[in-house]
N, C-alpha and C positions, 0 to 999 in steps of 0.2 A: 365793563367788568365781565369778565370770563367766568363760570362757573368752575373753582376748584376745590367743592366740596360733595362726598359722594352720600350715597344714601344713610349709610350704617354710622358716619361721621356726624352728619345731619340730626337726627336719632339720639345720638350718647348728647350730643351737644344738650337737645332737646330734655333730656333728661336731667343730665346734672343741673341745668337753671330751672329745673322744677323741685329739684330734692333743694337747692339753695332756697328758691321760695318760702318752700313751705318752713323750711329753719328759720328764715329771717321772719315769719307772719306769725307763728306758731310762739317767738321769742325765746329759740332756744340759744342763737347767736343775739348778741346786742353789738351798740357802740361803733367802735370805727368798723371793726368786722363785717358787721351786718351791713352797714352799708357798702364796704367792697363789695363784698356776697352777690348782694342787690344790683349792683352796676356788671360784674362779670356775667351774672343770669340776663340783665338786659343786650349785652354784646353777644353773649352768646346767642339768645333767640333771632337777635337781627342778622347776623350771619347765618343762622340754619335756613330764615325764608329767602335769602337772598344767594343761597349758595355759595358763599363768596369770601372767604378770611383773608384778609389782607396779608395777616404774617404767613400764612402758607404760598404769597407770593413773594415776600421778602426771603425765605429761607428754602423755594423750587419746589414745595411739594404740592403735591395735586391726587386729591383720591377719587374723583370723580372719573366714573366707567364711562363716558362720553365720547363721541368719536373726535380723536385729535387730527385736527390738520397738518 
């Protein structure tokens, strides 16, 4: 796996699975929702330490400032 995820994308990811967090711990989301919530906030942190979103390779995008070959 190549890294095509860049800083600032890394960051917002990091972000939004913590504002979901604390919606789904706090019980402001319930039900089916919450646990979406709870599963996109886990995709999301595994992708920010891994650099890595798959569908940014199914769809060519790449925002990592890294030197390409």
């Amino acid at each position: 796996m190549k890294a095509n995820m860049g800083t600032a994308d890394r960051s917002i990811r990091i972000l939004i699975a913590a504002v979901l967090a604390v919606l789904y711990f706090t019980g402001t989301i319930t039900g089916t929702w919450a646990i979406v919530a709870l599963v996109v906030a886990g995709v999301f942190v595994l992708t920010s330490f891994v650099s890595f979103c798959p569908a940014y390779t199914l769809f060519g995008v790449n925002t990592c400032k890294a030197k390409r070959a």
